[in-house]
N, C-alpha and C positions, 0 to 999 in steps of 0.2 A: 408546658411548652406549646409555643403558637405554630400553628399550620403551615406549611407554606404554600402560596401561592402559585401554584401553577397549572392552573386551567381557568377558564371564564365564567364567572358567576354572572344570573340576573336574577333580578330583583325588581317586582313591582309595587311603586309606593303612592300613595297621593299625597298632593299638594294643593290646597283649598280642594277646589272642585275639579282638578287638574288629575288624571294620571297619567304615572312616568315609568317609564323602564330605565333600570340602571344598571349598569353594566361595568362589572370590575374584571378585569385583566391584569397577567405580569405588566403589561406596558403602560396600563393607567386605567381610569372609568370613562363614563359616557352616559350621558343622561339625557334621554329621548321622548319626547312625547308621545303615548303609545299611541301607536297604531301609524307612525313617522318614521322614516328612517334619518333625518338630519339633525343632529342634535349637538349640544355641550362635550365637549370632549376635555379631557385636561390629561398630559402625556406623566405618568409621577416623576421622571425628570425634572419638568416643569414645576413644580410642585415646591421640590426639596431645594431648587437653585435659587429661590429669593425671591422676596417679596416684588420685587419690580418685574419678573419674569413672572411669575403667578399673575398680575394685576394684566399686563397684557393677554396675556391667555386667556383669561376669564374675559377680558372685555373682548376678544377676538368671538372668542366661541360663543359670548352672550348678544354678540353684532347679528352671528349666524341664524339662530334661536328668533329673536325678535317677530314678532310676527307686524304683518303691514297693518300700520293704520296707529302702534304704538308707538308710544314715547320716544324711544330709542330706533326704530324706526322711519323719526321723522327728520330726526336730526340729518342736517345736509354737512356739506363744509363750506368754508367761505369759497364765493370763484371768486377767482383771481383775472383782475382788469388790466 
């Protein structure tokens, strides 16, 4: 029988040369670069409601993440004339 969730786990991993703190709760995770506190968040609401509700979420909280000077950070939007 599985555990239930009800208190908040963290967990530190690494990713290439990157470490992260992760952060699972009743209400979802959060994946933080350590020693950061702003990070990925995804609510499990979000999660379980559909691929297009997931796809935003990830690209919302992956906008946040970004750091200056990359990829996704350099993206603008059109202005409008």
């Amino acid at each position: 029988m599985a555990t239930m969730l009800d208190k908040t786990l963290k967990r530190e991993l690494q990713i290439g040369d990157e470490h992260y703190m992760l952060t699972i709760s009743p209400d979802g995770l959060k994946l933080v670069v350590k020693g950061k506190r702003n990070g990925v968040e995804l609510q499990w609401v979000d999660l379980v409601s559909g691929q297009a509700a997931l796809a935003v979420a990830l690209n919302a909280s992956l906008d946040k993440l970004a750091a200056p000077g990359s990829a996704s950070a350099q993206r603008q939007r059109p202005s409008r004339r």
